[in-house]
N, C-alpha and C positions, 0 to 999 in steps of 0.2 A: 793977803790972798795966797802968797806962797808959802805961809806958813802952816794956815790950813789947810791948803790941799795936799803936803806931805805929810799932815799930821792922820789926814782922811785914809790915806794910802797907807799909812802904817798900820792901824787899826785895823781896816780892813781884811789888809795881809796876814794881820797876827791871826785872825781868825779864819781864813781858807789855808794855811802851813801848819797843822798841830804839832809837825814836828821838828819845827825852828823853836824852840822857848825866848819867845818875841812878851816883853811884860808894855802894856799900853802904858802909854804916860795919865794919868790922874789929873782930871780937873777939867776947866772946859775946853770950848774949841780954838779957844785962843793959844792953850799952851802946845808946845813942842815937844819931840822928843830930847829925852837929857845927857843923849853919852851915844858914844858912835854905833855900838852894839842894836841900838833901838832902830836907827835907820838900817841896819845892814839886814840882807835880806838874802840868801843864796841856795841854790839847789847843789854846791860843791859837794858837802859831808855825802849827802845821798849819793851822787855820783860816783865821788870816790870809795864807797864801797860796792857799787854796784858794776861798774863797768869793766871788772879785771874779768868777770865771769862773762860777758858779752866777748866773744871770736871774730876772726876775717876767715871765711874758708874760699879758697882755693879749687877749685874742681876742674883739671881738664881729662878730655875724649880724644882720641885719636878715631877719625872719620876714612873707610875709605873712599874715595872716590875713581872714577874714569873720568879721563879729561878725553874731549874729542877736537878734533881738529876744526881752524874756522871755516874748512869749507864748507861742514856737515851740515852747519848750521845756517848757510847761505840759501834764499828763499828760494835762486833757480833751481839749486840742486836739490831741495826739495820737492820742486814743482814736479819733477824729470822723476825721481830714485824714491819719492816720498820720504818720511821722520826717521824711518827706522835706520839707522847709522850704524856703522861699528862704535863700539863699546870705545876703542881706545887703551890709553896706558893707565893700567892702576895706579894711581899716587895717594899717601897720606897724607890729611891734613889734622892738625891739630886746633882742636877746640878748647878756648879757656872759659869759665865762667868767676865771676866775683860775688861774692853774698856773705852774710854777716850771721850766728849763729848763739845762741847761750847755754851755757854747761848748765844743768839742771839737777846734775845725781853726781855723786861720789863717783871715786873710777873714770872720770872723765868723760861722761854721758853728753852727748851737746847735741839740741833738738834746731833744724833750720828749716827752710820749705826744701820741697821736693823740688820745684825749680830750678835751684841754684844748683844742686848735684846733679840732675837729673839721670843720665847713662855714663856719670863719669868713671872712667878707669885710674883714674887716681887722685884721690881726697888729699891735702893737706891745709891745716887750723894752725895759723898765729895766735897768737895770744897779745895781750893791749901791754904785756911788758917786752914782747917781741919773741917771746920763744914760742918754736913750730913744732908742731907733732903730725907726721900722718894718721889718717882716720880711717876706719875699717865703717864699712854699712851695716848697720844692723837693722834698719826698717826704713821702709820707702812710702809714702800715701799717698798718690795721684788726689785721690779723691778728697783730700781730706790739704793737699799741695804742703804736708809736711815727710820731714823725715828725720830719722836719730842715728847718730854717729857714733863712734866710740873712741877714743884719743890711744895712741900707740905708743906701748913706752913711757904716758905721764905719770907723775908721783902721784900720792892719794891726796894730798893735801892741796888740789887746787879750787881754786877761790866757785863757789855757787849759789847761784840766784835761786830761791824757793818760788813754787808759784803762788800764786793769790789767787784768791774769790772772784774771779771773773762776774759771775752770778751776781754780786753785790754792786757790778756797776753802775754808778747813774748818770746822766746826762749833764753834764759840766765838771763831773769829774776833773781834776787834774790830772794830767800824765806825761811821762818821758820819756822820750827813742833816744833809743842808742845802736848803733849799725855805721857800716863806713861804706856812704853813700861816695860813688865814680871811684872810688877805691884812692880819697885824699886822705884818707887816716880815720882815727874810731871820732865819730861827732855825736853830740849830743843836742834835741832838739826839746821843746814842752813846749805843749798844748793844751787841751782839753778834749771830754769824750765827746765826741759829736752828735753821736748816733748811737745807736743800738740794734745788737740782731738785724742787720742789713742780710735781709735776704736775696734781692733783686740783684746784686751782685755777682754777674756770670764768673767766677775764677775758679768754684771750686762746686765738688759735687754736694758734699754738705755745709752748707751756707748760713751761718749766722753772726754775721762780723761788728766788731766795733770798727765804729770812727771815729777818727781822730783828725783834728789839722796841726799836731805837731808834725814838723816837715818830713818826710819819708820821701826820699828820694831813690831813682836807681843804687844798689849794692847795700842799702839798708834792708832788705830781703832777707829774712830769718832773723834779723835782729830783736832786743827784746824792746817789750813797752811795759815799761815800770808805773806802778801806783806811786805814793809819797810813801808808803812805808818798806820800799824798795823790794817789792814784789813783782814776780813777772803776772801780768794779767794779760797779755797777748803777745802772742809774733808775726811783726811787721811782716804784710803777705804783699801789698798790693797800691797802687795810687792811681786816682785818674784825675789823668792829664790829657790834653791835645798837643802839649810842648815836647813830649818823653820828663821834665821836671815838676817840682812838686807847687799842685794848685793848692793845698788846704784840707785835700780828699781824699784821704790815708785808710788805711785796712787792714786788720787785725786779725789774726785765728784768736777768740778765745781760750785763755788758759786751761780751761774744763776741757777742751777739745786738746790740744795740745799734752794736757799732761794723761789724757787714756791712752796716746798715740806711745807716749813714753814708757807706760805700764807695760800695756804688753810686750813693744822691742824689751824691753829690761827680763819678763818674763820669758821671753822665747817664745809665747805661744803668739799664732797667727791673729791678725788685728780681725775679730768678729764682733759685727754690731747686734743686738738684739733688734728683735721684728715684732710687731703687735700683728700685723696679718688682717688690715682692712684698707680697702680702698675708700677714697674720702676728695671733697674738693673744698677750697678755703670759702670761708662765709662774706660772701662780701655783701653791700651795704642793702639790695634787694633781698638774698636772703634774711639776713638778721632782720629787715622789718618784718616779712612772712613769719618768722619762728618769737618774732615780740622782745628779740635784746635791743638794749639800751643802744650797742654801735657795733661795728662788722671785727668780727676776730675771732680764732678758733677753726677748728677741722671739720664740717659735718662727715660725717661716717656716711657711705653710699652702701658698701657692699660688707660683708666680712665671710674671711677665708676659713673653710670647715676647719678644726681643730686647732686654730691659729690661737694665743695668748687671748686675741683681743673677743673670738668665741667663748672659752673658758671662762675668760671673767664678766662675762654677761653684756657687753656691749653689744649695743642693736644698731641696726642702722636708723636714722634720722634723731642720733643721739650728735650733741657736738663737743668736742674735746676741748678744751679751755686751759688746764695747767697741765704739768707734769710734776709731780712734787711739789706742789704747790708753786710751783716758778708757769708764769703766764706764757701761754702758747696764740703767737700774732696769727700762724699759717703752716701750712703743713710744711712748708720747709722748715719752719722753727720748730718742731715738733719731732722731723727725722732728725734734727740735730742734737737736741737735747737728749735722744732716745740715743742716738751712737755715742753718749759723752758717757751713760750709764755703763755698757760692757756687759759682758754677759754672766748672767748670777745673780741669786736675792732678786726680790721684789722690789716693782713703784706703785705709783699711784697717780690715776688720771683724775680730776677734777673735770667735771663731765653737764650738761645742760642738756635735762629729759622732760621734755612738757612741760616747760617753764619753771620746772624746777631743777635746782644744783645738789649732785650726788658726787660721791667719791668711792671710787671704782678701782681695785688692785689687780695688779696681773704679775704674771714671771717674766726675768728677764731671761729668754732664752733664744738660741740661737734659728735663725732660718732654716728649716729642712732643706735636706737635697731630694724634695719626690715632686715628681719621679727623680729616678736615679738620671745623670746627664748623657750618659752613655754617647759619648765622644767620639762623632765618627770624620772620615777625610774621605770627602766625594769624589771618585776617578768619574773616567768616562770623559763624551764629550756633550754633555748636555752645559746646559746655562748655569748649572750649580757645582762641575766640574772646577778645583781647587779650593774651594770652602772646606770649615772646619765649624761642623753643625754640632749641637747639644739641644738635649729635651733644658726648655724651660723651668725652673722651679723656683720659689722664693728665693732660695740660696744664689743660683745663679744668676736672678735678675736683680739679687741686692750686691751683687758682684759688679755688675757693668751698671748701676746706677738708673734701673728700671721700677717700677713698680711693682711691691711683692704678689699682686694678683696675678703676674701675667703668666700665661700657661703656650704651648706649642711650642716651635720648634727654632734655633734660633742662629745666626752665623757669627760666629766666635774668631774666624782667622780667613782670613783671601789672598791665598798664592798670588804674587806680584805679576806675574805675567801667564795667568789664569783668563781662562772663558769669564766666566765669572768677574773680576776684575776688569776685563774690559767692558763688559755691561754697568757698571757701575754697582754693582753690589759688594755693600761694607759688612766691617764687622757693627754688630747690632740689629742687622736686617732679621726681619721676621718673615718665614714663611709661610703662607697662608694655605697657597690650594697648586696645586699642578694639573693640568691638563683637567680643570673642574672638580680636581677629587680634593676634601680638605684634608690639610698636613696637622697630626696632632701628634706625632712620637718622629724622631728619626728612625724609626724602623719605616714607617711609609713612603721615607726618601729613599729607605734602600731595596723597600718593593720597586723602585720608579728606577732607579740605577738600574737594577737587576736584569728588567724587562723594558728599557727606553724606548720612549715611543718617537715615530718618526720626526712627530712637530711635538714643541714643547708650548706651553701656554702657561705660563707664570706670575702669581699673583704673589705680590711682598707688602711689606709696611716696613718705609722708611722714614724714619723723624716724625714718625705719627699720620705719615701719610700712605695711601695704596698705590702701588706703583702695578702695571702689566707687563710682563717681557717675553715675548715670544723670538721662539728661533725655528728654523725650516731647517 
C-alpha cells in the first residue's frame, strides 16, 4: 500500500513540474522508484535563482503632528468651550513601513505596491544577500496600488526576474511567493491559481486579480509571484483575512498590468491609459437571456461618446463586447483593465455580439481628450463652494479620478481643510449639479454665481452616485 502510493505520487509529480527532469519508473504499479533522484522532489533550483531579484524595502515618513493637552479633550470642557481647542505643540513623528519588492530591468528598476511607499521621504532596498541601496521614485499608481523605484549607487550586474504571460494563466496553475512577510526574513511560499480576473475585489481602481492560496501574509506586499519557469506573473497586492494573517485568499496585480506601469516610469512619459468612449453595464444573466447568449458575460454598450475610438469604429449601442484581442472580457471591470494593460498607440480589436451574430471590430488606441479644456478654478467668497478646487469635467479627467468617461459638468478636485465647504461635507469627486435652480455645466457658471452671490444659496451635488441638497442663509 505504501509502495503504491509513493509510486502514485511520483508519477503524478513528474507530470505537474516540467521542469524537475523526474524519469517515471517502468512497469507496473507494483514497482518503485529505483535511486534517490526519482523520489526527490524540490522547488530549490527555481528559487535559488529567482529570489536574489525579490527586495525588502524600507519606507519611512516623518509625520507632523499637534499634540493637545488632556484637558482639551475632557468631555466637561467640551460641554463649556466646545471641540475647537488650541492646536498645541508641534511634534514629529516618524512613520515606518515594511514591503517586499522585485528588480525587473537592468539599472536596478524594482516594481512594489504603491502601499508600501506610500508618501515616504526616504526609500531604502535590501537585497536577499544583505546589501542596501537607497531608492529614488520614479512612478507611483494609486490606482493601479503599484509603484517603481530605482536603486542608488547599484552595479549593473544585479540579479532580474522577467515577467511572464500573466494572460496564459489557468486555474490550478502552480505558483510561488516570495516577500518577507512581519519582516522575519525573505520566505518562500507555493500554491496554486485560485482564481482569475477577480474583479469584485475593492483594493484597487483597476481590478482584475489572480488568486492564489500560496500564503501571502503582511510585508509580502510587492513581492513577486513566480510561475515554474521562474517568471514574474504577479505582484503580491493583497489578502483576506479577519485575523490580519493569511486565510488561503491572496491577490495578485497581473504581470500585463505591472509590466505597462514599468514601461512608462522607464520611459519617463506620464502613465495614460487609452479610452474607447462608451458607456456600457455588464450583462448579467436576464439580459443574456433577452439578447439569446448561451450565459451572462461581456459589456453591452448603452451609449457612445461623439468622436470617441469606440464611434470611429462603428460600435452601436446594444452591441456587447465579448474579447479584447481575443482574450475574454467577464465585465466591464475586466474590459477597463485589459484596455489600461494596452497603453496608448497601435490598434486592437473587440470581439463583439450584434443580432446574434459575432463580429470583430478594431479601434485606436488613443488617449482621452481634455474637452472641454478643465480650466481650474479656486472658489473665494463665502458661499457653500468657498474653498474648493473645481474643473470642467472631460474623459481625461474623469479617467483621472476613476469616473466614467461619459461624465460631463463640473466637478470638485480639492477642499481647503478648514473651508465652508469642508464643513458641509463636500469631497473631492463631488459633482455639481444646479445652484439656486440654475444647471451648472462649465466652471464658468460657478464663477457667474461667485461673482454675483445670492443671498441664500440652494445646492444640488451627486455624491457616490447619489443627489445630496445643501442650502445656506
Amino acid at each position: 500500500m505504501i509502495k503504491n502510493s509513493l509510486l502514485n505520487r511520483v508519477a503524478a509529480l513528474s507530470l505537474i513540474f516540467p521542469l524537475v527532469s523526474l524519469p517515471v519508473v517502468p512497469g507496473n504499479a507494483a514497482d518503485v522508484p529505483q535511486s534517490r533522484e526519482q523520489i526527490q522532489l524540490s522547488f530549490a533550483p527555481l528559487v535559488k535563482n529567482a529570489s536574489p531579484a525579490v527586495v525588502n524595502i524600507y519606507a519611512k515618513k516623518i509625520v507632523q503632528q499637534r499634540r493637545r493637552g488632556a484637558l482639551f479633550d475632557d468631555p466637561l470642557f467640551q460641554r463649556f468651550f466646545g471641540r475647537q481647542a488650541p492646536l498645541g505643540r508641534q511634534r514629529q513623528r516618524v512613520e515606518n513601513s515594511l514591503g517586499s519588492g522585485v528588480i525587473v530591468r537592468e539599472g536596478g528598476i524594482v516594481i512594489t505596491n504603491h502601499h508600501v511607499i506610500g508618501d515616504a521621504q526616504e526609500i531604502r532596498v535590501v537585497m536577499a544577500d544583505r546589501r542596501e541601496f537607497p531608492a529614488e521614485l520614479l512612478l507611483k499608481d494609486e490606482r493601479t496600488d503599484l509603484a517603481v523605484l530605482r536603486l542608488v549607487g547599484a552595479p549593473e550586474d544585479l540579479p532580474v526576474l522577467e515577467f511572464g504571460n500573466s494572460e496564459g494563466l489557468e486555474v490550478g496553475d502552480l505558483v510561488i511567493a516570495i516577500g518577507n512577510p512581519f519582516g522575519v526574513g525573505q520566505t518562500v511560499t507555493s500554491g496554486i491559481v485560485s482564481g482569475l480576473a477577480r474583479t469584485s475585489v475593492g483594493i484597487t481602481d483597476f481590478r482584475s486579480f489572480i488568486q492564489t492560496d500560496a500564503a501571502i501574509n503582511p510585508g509580502n506586499s510587492g513581492g513577486a509571484l513566480i510561475n515554474l519557469s521562474g517568471k514574474v506573473i504577479g505582484i503580491n497586492t493583497a489578502i483576506y483575512s479577519k485575523t490580519g494573517g493569511n486565510m488561503g485568499i491572496g491577490f495578485a496585480v497581473p504581470a500585463s498590468m505591472a509590466n505597462a506601469v514599468v514601461e512608462s516610469a522607464i520611459s519617463g512619459k506620464p502613465l495614460v491609459r487609452p479610452w474607447l468612449g462608451f458607456s456600457g453595464r455588464d450583462v448579467d444573466y436576464e439580459t443574456a437571456e433577452a439578447l439569446g447568449m448561451d450565459r451572462p458575460g461581456g459589456v453591452l454598450v448603452e451609449s457612445i461618446y461623439d468622436g470617441s475610438p469606440a464611434a470611429d469604429s462603428g460600435i452601436r449601442p446594444g452591441d456587447v463586447i465579448l474579447e479584447v484581442d481575443a482574450q475574454e472580457v467577464e465585465d466591464a471591470q475586466t474590459l477597463r483593465f485589459k484596455l489600461a494593460t494596452k497603453g496608448v498607440g497601435g490598434r486592437s480589436e473587440l470581439g463583439i455580439l450584434r443580432s446574434g451574430d459575432r463580429e470583430t471590430i478594431g479601434f485606436d488606441l488613443i488617449a482621452p481628450p481634455e474637452d472641454p479644456p478643465r480650466d481650474t478654478y479656486q472658489v473665494g467668497g463665502h458661499g457653500p463652494l468657498a474653498g474648493t478646487e473645481i474643473v470642467n469635467l472631460s474623459p481625461a479627467v474623469a479617467d483621472e479620478v476613476g469616473l466614467p468617461t461619459d461624465q460631463r459638468g463640473v466637478m470638485v478636485m480639492r477642499v481647503a481643510g478648514r473651508s465652508l465647504a469642508n464643513r458641509l461635507q463636500i469631497k473631492p469627486g463631488t459633482k455639481i449639479l444646479s445652484v439656486n435652480g440654475e444647471e451648472i455645466t462649465s466652471v464658468d457658471d460657478v464663477r457667474a454665481v461667485v461673482a454675483d452671490p445670492p443671498g441664500e444659496w440652494h445646492l444640488v451635488v451627486e455624491q457616490n452616485g447619489r443627489k445630496r441638497v445643501i442650502e445656506v442663509r
